[in-house]
N, C-alpha and C positions, 0 to 999 in steps of 0.2 A: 676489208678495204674501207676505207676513210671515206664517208659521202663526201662530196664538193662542195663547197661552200660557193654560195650565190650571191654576191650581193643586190643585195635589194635597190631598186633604182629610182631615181624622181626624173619623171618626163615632164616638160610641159610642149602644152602646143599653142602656138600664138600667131595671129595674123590681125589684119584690121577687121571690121566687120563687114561682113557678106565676102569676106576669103573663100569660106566653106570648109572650117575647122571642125563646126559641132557635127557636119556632117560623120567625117571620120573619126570622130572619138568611140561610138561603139563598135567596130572594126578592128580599133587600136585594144580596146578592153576585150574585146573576144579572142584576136590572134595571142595576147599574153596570157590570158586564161588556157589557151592553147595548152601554151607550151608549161602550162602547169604552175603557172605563179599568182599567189594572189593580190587583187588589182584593187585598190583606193581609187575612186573617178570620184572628184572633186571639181572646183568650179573658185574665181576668182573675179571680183573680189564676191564674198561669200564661203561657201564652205562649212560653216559654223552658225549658230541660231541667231550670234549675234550678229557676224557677218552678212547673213541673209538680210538683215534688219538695214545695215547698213549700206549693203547692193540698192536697197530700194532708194535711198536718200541719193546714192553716188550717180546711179542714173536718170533721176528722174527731178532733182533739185537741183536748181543753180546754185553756184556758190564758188567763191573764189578759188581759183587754178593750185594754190596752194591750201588752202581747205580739204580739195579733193585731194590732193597728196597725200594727206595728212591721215584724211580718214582711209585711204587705200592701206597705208600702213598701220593701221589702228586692226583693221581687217584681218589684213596680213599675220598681224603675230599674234593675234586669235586663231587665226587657220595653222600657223606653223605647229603652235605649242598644242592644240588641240587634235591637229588631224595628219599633222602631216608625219612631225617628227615621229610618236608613237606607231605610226604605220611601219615607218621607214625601220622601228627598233624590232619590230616584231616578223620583220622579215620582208613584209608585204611592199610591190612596186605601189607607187603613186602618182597617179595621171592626172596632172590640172589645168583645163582649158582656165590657160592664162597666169601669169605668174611676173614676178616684177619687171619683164622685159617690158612688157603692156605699159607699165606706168614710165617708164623710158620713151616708148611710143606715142603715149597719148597724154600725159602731163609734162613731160620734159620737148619732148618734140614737137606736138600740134601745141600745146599750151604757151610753151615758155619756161618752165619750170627751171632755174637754175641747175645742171646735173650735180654738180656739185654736193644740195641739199636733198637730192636723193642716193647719193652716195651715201652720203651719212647717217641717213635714216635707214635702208640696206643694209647697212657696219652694224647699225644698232639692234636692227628689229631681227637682223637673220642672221646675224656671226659668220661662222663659213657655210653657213647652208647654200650650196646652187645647184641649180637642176644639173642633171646628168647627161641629158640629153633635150635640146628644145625643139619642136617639128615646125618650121616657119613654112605656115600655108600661105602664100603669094599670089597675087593677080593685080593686072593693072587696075586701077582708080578707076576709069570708066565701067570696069565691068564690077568690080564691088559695088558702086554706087548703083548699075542696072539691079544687081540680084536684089539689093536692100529696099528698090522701089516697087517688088514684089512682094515685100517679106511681111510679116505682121508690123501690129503699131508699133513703130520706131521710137525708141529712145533716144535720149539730148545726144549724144553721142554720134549715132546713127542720122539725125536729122541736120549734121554738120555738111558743109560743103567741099566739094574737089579736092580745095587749097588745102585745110583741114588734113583732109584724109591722103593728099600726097603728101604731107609734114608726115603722118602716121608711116607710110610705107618708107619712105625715104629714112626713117628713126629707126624703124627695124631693119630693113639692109645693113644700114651702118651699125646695130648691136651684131647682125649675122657676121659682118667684118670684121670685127672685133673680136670675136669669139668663136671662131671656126672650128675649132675644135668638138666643140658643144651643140652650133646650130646645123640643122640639114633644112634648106630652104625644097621645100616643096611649091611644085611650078603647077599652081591650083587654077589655073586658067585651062585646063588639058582637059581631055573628055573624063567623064567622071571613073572609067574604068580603067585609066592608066593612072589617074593619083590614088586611085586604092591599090593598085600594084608598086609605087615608087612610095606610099604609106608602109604598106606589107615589108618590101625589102631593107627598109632600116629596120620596123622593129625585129624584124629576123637575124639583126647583128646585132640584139642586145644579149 
């Protein structure tokens, strides 16, 4: 008999920050190892030596809201063509906290960014590349902002205000509306042992 062919999947999982997404990413990397697949855990923007290089510049430098665009997609098709694609040919799933919904969120939605010119940048830089499945970690704005006034030194991003970061949440519902298909919002305000169980039951329907 004919093994089963599997395809191989790209996850990502996105939320604003203090969600508590990196929380479950190795949970998410253990249960697919589980069940026998091998797992790419990658990271966005980064990914790549150059990417890493460019992570530091995106969070920690000011610079015009279309600049960061710009370099996010610079990132991006370093991470695709170097790390993502190749996984994806050689059978292996790939998990990337974060992936272009984030810049939908956080350049297009809290910035201003035209969507328009990240559509096309998108068109450009990923062809039909789109994740498979994306895990939308959620929680209201007062309590992302509590967890991140606990968290280590904050980045430009993380040291933004409410407004900011209700642009951010309000940018991702509306990608998760958009795209239902693809997003499972996870209700990341729950004690921490029922979002590792409503974690667990999606990836157990890949």
């Amino acid at each position: 008999m004919t093994a089963k062919f599997i395809k191989p999947k790209f996850i990502t999982v996105e939320g604003m920050d203090g969600a508590g997404k990196s929380t479950h990413i190795p949970d998410i990397i253990v249960s697919l190892q589980g069940r026998g697949h091998e797992v790419v855990s990658t990271r966005e923007p980064g990914g790549t030596p150059l990417g890493e290089r460019l992570r530091e510049l995106l969070l920690h430098e000011p610079m015009h809201a279309e600049t960061e665009t710009l370099l996010m997609f610079a990132a991006r098709r370093e991470h695709i063509a170097n790390v993502i694609v190749p996984a994806l040919a050689r059978g292996a799933y790939v998990l990337s906290d974060r992936f272009t919904d984030a810049t939908y969120a956080y350049q297009c939605g809290a910035k201003g960014v035209d969507a328009s010119k990240i559509r096309l940048l998108e068109q450009w830089v990923q062809a039909d590349l789109q994740p498979d499945i994306t895990l939308l970690f959620d929680v209201p704005v007062e309590v992302s902002m509590l967890r991140l006034a606990n968290a280590r030194e904050p980045d430009k991003f993380e040291r933004e205000n409410a407004e900011f970061f209700t642009r951010i949440r309000q940018a991702y519902l509306q990608r998760a509306q958009e795209n239902p298909a693809r997003f499972r919002i996870v209700d990341a305000n729950k004690p921490l042992e029922y979002v590792k169980q409503s974690v667990e039951e999606i990836i157990s329907t890949l």
